[in-house]
mmCIF file as Biopython writes it, N, C-alpha, C and O atoms, coordinates in Angstrom:
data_model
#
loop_
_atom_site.group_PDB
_atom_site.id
_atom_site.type_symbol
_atom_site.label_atom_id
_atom_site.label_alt_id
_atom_site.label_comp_id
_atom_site.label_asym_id
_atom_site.label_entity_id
_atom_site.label_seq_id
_atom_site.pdbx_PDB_ins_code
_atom_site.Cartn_x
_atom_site.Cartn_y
_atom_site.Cartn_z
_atom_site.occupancy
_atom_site.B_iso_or_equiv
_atom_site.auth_seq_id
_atom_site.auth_asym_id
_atom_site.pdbx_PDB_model_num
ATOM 1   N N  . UNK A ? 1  ? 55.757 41.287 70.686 1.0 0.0 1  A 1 
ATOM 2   C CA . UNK A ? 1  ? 56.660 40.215 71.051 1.0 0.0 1  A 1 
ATOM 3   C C  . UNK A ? 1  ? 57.619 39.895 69.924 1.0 0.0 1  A 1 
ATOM 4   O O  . UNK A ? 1  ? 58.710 39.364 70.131 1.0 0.0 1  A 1 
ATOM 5   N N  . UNK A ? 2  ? 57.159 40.250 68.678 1.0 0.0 2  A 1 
ATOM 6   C CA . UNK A ? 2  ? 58.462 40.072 67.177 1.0 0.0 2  A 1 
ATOM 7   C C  . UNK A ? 2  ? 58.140 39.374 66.976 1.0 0.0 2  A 1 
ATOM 8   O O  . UNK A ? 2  ? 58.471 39.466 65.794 1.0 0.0 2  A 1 
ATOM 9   N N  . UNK A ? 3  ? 57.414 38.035 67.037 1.0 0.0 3  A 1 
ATOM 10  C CA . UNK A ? 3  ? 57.429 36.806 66.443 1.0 0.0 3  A 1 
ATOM 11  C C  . UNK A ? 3  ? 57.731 36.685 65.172 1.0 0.0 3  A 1 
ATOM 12  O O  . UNK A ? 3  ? 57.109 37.485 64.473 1.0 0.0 3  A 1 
ATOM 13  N N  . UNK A ? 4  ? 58.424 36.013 64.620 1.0 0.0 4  A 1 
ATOM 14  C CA . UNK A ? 4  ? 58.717 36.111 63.612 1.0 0.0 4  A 1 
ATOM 15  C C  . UNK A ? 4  ? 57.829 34.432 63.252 1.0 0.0 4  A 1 
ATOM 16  O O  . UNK A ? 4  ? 56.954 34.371 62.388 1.0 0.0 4  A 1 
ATOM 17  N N  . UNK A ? 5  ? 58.098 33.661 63.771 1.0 0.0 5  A 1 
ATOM 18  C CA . UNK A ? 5  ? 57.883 32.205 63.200 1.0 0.0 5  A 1 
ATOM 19  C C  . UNK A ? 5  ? 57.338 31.515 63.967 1.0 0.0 5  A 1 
ATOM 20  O O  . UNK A ? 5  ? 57.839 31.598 65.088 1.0 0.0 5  A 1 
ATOM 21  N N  . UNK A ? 6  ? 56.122 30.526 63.856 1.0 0.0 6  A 1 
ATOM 22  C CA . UNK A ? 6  ? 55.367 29.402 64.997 1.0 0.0 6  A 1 
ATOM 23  C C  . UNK A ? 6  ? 55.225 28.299 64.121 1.0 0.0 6  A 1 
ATOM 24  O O  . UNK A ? 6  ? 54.945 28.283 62.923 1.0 0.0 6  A 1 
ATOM 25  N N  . UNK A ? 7  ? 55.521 27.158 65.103 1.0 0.0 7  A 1 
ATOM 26  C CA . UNK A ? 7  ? 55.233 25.534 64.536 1.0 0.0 7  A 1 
ATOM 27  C C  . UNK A ? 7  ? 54.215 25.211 65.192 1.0 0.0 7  A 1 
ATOM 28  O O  . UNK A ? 7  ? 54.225 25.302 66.420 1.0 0.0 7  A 1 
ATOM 29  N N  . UNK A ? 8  ? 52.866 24.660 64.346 1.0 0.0 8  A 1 
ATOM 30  C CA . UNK A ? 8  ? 51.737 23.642 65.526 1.0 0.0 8  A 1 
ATOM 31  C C  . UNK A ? 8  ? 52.081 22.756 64.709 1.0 0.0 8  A 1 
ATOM 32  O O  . UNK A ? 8  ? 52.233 22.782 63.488 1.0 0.0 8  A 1 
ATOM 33  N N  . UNK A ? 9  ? 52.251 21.574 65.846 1.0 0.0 9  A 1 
ATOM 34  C CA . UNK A ? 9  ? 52.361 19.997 65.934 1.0 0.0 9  A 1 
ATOM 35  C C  . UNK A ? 9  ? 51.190 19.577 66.187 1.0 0.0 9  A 1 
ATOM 36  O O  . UNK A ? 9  ? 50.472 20.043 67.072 1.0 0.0 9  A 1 
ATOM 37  N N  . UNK A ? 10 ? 50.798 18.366 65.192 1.0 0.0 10 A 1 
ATOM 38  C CA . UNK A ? 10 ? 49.519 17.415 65.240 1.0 0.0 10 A 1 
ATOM 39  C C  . UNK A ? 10 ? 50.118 16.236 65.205 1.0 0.0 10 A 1 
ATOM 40  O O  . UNK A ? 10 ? 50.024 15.422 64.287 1.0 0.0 10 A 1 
ATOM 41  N N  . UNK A ? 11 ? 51.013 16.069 66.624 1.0 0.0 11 A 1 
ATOM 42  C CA . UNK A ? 11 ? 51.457 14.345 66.881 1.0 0.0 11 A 1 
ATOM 43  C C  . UNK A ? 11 ? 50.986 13.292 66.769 1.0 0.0 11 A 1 
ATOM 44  O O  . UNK A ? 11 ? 51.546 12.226 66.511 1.0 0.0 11 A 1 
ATOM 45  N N  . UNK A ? 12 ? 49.327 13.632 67.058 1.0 0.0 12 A 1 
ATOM 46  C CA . UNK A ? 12 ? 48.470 12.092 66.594 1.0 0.0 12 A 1 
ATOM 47  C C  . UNK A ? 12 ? 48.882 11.987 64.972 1.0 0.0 12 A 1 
ATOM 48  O O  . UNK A ? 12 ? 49.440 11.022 64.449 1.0 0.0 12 A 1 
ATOM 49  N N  . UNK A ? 13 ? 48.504 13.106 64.373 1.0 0.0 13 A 1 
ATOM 50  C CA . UNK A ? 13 ? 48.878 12.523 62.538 1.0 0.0 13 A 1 
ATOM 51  C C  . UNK A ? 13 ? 50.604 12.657 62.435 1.0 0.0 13 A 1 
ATOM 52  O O  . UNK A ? 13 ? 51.039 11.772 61.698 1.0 0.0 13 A 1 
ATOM 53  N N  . UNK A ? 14 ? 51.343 13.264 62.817 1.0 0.0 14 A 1 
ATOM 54  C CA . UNK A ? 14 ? 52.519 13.572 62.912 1.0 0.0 14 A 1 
ATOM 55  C C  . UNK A ? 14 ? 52.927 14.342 61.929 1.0 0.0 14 A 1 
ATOM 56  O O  . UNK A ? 14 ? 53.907 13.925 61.312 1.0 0.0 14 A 1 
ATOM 57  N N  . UNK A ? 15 ? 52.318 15.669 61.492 1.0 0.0 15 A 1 
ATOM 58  C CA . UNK A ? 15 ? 52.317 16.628 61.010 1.0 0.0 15 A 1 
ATOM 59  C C  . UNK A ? 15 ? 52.336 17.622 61.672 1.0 0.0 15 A 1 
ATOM 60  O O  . UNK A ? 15 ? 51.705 17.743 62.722 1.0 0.0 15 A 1 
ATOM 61  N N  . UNK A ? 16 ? 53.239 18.706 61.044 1.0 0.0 16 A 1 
ATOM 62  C CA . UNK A ? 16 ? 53.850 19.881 61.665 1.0 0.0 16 A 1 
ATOM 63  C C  . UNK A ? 16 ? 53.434 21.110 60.618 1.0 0.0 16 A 1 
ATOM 64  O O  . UNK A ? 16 ? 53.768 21.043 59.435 1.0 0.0 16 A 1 
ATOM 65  N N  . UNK A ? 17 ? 52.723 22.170 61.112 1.0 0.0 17 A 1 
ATOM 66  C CA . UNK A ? 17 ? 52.411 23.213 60.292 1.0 0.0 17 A 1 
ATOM 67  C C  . UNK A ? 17 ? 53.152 24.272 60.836 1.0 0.0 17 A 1 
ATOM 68  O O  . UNK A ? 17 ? 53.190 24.517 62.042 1.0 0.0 17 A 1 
ATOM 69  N N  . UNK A ? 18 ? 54.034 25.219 59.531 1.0 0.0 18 A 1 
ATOM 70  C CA . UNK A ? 18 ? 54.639 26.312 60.148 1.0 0.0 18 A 1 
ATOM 71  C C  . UNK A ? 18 ? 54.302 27.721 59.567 1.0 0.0 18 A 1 
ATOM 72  O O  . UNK A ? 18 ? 53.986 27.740 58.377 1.0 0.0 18 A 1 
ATOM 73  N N  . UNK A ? 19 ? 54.327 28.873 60.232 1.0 0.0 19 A 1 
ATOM 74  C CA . UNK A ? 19 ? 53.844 30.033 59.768 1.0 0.0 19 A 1 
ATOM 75  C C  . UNK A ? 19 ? 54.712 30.985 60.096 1.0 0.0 19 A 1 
ATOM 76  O O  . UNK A ? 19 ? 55.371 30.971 61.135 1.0 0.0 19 A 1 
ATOM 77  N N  . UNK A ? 20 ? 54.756 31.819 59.271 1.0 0.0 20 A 1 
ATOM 78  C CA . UNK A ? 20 ? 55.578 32.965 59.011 1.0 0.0 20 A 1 
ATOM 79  C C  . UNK A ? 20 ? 54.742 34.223 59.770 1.0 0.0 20 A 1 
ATOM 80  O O  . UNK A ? 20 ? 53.557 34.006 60.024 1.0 0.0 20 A 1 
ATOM 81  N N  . UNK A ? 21 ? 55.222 35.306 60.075 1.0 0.0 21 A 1 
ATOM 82  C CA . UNK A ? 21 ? 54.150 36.255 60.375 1.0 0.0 21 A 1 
ATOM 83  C C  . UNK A ? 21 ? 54.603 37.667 59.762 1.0 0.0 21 A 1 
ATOM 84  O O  . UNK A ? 21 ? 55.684 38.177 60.055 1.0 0.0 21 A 1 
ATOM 85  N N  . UNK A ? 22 ? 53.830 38.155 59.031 1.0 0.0 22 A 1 
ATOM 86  C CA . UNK A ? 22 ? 54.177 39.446 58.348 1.0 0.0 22 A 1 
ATOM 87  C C  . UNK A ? 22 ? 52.870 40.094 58.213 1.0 0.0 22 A 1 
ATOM 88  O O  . UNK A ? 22 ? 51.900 39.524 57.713 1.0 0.0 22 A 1 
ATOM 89  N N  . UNK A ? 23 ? 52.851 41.572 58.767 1.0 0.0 23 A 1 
ATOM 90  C CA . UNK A ? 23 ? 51.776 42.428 58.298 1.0 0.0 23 A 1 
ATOM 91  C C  . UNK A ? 23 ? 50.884 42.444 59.184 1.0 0.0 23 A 1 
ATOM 92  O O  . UNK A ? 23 ? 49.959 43.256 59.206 1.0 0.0 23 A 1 
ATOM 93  N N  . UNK A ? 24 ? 51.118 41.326 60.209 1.0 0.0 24 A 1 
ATOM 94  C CA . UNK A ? 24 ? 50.043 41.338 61.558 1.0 0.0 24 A 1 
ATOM 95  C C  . UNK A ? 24 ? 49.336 39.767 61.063 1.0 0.0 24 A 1 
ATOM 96  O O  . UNK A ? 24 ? 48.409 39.149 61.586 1.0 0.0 24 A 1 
ATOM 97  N N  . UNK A ? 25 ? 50.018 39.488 60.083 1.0 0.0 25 A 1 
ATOM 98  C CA . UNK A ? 25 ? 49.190 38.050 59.059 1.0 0.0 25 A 1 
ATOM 99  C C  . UNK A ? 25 ? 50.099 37.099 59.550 1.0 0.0 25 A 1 
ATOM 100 O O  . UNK A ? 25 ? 51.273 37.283 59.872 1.0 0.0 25 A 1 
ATOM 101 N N  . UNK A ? 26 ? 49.357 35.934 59.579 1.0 0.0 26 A 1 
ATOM 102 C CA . UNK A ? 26 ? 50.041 34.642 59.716 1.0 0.0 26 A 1 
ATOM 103 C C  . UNK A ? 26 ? 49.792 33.768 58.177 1.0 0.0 26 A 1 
ATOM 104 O O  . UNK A ? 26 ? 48.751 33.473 57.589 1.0 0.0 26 A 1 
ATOM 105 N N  . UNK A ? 27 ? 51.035 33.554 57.893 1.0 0.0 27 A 1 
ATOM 106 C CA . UNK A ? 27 ? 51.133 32.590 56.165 1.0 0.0 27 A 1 
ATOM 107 C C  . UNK A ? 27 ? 51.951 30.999 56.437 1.0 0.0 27 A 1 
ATOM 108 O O  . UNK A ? 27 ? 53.106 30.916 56.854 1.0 0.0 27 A 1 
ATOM 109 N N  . UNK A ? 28 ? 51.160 29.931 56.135 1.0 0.0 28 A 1 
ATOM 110 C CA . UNK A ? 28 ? 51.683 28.908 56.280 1.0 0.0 28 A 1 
ATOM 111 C C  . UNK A ? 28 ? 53.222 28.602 55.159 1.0 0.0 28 A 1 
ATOM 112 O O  . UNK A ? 28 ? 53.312 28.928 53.975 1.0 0.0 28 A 1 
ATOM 113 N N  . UNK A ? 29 ? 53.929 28.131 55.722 1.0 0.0 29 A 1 
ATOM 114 C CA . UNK A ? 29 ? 55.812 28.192 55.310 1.0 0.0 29 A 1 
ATOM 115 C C  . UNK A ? 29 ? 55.753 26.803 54.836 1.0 0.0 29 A 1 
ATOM 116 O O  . UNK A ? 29 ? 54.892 26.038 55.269 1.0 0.0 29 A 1 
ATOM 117 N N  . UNK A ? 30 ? 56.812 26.363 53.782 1.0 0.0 30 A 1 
ATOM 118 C CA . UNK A ? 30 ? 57.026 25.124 53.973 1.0 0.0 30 A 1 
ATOM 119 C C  . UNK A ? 30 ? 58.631 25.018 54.136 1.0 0.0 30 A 1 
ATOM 120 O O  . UNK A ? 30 ? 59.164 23.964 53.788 1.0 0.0 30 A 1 
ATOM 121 N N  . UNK A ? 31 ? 59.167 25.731 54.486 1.0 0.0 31 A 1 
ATOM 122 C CA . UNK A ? 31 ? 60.493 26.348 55.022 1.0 0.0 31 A 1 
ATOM 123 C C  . UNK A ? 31 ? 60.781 27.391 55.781 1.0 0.0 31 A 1 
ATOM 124 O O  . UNK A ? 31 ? 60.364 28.513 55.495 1.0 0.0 31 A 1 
ATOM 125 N N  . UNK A ? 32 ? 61.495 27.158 56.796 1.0 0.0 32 A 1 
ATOM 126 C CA . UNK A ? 32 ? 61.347 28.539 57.865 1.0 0.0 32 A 1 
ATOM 127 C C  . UNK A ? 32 ? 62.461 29.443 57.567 1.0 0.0 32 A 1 
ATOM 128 O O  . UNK A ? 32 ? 63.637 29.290 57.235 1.0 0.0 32 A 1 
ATOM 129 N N  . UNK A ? 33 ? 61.622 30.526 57.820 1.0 0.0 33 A 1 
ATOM 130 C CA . UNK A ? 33 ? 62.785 31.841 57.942 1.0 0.0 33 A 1 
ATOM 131 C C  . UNK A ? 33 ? 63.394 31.922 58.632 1.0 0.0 33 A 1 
ATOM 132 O O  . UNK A ? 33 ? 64.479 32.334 58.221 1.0 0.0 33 A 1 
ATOM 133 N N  . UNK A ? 34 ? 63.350 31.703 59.887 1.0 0.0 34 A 1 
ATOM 134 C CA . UNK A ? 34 ? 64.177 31.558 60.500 1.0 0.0 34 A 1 
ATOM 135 C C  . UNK A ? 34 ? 65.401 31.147 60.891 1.0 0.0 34 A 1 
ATOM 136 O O  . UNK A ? 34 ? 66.327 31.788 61.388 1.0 0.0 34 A 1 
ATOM 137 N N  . UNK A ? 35 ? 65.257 29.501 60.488 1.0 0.0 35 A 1 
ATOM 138 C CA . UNK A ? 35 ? 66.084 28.758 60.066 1.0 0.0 35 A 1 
ATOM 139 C C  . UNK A ? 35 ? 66.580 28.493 58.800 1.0 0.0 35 A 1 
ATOM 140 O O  . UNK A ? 35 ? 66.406 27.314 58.492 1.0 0.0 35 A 1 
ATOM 141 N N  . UNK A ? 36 ? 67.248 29.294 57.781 1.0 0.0 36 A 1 
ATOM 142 C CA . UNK A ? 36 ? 67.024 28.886 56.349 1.0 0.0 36 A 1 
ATOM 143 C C  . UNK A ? 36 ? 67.799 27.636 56.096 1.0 0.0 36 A 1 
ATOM 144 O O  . UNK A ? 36 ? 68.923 27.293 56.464 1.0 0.0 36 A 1 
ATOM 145 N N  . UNK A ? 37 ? 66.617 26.874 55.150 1.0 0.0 37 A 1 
ATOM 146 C CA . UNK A ? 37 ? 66.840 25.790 54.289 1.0 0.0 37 A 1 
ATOM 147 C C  . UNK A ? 37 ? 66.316 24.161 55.588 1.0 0.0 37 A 1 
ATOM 148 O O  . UNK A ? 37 ? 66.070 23.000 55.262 1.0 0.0 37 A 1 
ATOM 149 N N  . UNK A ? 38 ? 66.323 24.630 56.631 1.0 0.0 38 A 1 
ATOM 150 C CA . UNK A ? 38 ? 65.249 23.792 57.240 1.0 0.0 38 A 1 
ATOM 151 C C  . UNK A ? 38 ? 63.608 23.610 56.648 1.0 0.0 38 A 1 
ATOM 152 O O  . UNK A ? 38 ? 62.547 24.154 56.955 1.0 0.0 38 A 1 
ATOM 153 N N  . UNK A ? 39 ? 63.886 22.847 55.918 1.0 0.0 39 A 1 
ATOM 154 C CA . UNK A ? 39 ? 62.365 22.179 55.422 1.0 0.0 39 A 1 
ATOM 155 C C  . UNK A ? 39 ? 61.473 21.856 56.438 1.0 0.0 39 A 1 
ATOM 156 O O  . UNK A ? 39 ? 62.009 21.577 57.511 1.0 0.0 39 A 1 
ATOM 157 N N  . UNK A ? 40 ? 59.958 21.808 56.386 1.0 0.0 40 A 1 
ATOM 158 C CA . UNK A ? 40 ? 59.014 21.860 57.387 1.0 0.0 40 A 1 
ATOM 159 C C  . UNK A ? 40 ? 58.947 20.173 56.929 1.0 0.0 40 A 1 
ATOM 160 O O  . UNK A ? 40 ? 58.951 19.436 57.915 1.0 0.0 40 A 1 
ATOM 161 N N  . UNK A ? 41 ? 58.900 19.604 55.871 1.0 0.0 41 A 1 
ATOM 162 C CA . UNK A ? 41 ? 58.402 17.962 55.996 1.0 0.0 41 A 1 
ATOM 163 C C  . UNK A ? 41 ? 59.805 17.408 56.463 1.0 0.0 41 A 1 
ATOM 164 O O  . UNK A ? 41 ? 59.826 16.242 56.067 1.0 0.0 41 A 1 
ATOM 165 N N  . UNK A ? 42 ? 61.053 17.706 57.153 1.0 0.0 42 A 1 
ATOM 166 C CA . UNK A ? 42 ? 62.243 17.194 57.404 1.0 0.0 42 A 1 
ATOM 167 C C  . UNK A ? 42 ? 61.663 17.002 59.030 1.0 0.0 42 A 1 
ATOM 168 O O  . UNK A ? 42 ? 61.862 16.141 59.887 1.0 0.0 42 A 1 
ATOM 169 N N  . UNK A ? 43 ? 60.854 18.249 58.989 1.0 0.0 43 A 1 
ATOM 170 C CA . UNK A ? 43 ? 60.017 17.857 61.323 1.0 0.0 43 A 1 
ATOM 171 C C  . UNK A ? 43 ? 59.502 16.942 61.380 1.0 0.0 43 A 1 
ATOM 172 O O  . UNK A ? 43 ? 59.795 16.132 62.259 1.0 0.0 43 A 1 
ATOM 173 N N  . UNK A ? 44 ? 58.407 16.668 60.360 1.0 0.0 44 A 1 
ATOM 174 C CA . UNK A ? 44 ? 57.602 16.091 59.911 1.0 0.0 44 A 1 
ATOM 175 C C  . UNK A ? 44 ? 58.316 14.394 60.013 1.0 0.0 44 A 1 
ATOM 176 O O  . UNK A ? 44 ? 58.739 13.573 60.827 1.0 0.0 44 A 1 
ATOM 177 N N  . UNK A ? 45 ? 58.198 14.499 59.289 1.0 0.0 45 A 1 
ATOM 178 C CA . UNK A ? 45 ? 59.408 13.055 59.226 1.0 0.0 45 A 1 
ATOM 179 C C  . UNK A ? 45 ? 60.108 12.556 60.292 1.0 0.0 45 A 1 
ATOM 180 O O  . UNK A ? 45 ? 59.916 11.367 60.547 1.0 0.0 45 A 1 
ATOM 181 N N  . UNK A ? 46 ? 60.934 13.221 61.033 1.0 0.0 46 A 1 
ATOM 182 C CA . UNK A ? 46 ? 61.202 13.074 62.179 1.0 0.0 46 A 1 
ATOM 183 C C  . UNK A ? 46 ? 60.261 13.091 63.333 1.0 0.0 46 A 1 
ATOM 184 O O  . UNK A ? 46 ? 60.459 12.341 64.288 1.0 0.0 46 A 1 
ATOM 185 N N  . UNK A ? 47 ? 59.132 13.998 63.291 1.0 0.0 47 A 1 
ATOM 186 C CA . UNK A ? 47 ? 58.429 13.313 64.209 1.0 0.0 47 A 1 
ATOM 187 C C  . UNK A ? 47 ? 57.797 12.126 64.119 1.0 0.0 47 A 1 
ATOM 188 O O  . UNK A ? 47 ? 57.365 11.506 65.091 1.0 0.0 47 A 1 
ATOM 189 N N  . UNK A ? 48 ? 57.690 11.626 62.481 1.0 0.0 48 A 1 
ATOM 190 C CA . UNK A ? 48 ? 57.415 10.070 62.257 1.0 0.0 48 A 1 
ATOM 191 C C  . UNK A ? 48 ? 57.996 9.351  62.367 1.0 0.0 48 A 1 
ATOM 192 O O  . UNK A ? 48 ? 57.521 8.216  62.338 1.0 0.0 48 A 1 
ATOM 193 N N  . UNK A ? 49 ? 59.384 9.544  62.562 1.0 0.0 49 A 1 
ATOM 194 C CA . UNK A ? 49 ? 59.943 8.117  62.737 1.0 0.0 49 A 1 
ATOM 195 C C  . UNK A ? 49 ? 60.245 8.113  64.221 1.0 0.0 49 A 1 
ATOM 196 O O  . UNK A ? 49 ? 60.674 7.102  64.775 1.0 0.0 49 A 1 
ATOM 197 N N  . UNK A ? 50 ? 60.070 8.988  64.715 1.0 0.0 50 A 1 
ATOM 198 C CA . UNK A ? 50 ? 60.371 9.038  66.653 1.0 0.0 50 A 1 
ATOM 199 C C  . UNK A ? 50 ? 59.105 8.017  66.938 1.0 0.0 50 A 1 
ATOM 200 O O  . UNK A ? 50 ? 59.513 7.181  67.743 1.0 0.0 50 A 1 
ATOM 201 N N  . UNK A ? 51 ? 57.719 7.756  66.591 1.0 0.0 51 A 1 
ATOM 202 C CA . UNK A ? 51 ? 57.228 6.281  67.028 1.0 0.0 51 A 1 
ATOM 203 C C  . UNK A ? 51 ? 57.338 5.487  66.718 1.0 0.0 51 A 1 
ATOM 204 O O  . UNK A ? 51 ? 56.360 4.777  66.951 1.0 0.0 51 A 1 
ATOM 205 N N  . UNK A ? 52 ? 58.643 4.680  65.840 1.0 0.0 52 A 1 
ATOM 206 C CA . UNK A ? 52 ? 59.699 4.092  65.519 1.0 0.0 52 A 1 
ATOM 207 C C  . UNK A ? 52 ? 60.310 3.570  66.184 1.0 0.0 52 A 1 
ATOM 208 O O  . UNK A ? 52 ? 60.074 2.418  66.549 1.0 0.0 52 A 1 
ATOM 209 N N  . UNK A ? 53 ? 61.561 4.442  66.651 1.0 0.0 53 A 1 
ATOM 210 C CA . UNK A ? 53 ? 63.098 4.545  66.628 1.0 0.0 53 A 1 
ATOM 211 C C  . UNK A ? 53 ? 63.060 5.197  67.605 1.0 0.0 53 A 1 
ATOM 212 O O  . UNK A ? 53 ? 62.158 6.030  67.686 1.0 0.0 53 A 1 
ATOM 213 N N  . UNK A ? 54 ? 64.286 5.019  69.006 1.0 0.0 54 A 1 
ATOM 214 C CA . UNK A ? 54 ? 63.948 5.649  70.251 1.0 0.0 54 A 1 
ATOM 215 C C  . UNK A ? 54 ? 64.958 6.828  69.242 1.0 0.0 54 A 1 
ATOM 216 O O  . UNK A ? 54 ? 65.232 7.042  68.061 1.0 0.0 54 A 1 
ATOM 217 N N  . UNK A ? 55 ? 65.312 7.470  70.871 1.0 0.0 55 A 1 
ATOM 218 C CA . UNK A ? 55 ? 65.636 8.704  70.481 1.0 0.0 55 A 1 
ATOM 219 C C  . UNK A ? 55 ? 66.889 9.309  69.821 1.0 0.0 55 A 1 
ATOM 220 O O  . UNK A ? 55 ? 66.957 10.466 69.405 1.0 0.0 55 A 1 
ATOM 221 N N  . UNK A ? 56 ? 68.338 7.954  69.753 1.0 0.0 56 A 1 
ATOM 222 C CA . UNK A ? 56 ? 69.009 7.946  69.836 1.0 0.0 56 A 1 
ATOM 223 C C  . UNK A ? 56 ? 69.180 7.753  67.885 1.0 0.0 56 A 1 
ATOM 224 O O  . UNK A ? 56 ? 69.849 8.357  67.046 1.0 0.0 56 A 1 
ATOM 225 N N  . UNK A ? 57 ? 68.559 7.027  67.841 1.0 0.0 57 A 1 
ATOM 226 C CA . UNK A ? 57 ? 68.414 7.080  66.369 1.0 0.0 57 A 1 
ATOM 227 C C  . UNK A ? 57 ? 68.063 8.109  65.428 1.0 0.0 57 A 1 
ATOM 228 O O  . UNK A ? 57 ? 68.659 8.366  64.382 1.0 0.0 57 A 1 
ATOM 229 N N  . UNK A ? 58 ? 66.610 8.914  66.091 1.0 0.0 58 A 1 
ATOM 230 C CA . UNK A ? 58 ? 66.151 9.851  65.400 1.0 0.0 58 A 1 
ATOM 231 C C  . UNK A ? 58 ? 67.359 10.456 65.336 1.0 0.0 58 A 1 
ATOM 232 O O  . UNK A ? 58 ? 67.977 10.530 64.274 1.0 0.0 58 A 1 
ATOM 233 N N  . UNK A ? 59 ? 67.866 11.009 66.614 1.0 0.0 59 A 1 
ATOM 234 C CA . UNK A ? 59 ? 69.199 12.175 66.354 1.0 0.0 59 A 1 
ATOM 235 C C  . UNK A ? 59 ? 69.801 12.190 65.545 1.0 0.0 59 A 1 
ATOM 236 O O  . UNK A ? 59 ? 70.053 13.227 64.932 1.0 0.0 59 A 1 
ATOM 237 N N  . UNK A ? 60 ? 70.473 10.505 65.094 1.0 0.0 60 A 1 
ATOM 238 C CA . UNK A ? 60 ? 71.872 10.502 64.630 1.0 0.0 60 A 1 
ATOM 239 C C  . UNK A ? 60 ? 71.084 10.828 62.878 1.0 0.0 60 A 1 
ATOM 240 O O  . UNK A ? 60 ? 71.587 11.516 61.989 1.0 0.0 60 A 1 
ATOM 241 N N  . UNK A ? 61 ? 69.647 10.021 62.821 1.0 0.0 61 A 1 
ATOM 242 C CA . UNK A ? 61 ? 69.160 10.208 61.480 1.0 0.0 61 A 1 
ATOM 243 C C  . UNK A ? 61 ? 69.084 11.938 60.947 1.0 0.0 61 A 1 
ATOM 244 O O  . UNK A ? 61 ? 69.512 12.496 59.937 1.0 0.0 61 A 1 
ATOM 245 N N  . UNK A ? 62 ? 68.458 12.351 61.946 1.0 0.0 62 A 1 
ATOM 246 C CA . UNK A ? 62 ? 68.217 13.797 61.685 1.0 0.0 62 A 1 
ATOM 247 C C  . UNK A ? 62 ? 69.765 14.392 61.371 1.0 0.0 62 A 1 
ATOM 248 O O  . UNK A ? 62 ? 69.973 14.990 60.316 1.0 0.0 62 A 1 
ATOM 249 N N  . UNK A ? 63 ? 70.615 14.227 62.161 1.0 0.0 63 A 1 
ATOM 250 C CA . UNK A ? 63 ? 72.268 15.150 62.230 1.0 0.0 63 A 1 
ATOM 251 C C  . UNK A ? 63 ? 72.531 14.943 61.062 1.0 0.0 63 A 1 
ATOM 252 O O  . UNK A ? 63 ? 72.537 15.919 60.313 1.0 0.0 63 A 1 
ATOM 253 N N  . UNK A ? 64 ? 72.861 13.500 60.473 1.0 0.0 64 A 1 
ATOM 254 C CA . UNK A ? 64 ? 72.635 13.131 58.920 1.0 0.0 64 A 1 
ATOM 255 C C  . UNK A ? 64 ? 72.166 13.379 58.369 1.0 0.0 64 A 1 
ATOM 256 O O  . UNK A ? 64 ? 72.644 12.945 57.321 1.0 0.0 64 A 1 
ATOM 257 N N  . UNK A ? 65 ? 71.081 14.068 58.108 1.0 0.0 65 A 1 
ATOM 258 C CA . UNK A ? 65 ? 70.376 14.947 57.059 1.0 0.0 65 A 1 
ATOM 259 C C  . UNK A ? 65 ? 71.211 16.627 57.263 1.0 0.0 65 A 1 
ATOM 260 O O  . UNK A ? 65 ? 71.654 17.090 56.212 1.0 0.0 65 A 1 
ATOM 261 N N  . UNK A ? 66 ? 71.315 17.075 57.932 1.0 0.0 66 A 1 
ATOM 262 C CA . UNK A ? 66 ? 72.005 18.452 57.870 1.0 0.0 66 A 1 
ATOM 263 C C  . UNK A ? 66 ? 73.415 18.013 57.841 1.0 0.0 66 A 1 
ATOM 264 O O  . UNK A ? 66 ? 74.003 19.020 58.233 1.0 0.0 66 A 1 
ATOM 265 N N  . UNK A ? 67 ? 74.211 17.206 57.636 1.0 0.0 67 A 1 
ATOM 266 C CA . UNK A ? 67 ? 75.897 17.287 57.376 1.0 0.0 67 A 1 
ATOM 267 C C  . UNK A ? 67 ? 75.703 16.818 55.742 1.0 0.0 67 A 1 
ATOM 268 O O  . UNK A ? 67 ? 76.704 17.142 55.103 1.0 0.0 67 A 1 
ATOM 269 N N  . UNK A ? 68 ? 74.790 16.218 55.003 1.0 0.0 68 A 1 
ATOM 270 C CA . UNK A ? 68 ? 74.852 15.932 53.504 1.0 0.0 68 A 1 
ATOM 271 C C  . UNK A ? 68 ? 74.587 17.288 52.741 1.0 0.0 68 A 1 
ATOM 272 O O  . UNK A ? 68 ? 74.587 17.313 51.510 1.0 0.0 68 A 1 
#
């Protein structure tokens, strides 16, 4: 299938684990390849403040972090 990259979400704690896959191995990322320079605690975060802040906020917070 190629996979290159998987996120598991633990919404009760609101932690996001991401893994890389090379060699037939799965290695936990704290930045994806996929996406470069997307930080894994930037999901993280955002999925914490989404039981917060409806949704309209998270967005505009999150868009604001990638235009700085």
């Amino acid at each position: 299938m190629q996979v290159a990259e998987y996120w598991v979400e633990d919404v009760a704690k609101g932690k996001v684990f991401s893994f890389t896959i090379t060699e037939n191995k799965s290695q936990l990322i704290s930045e994806s390849k996929v996406l470069p320079g997307l930080a894994i605690n930037l999901l993280e975060e955002t999925l914490q403040r989404s039981w917060s802040c409806d949704q309209t906020e998270v967005g505009a917070w999150l868009l604001s972090k990638f235009q700085t």
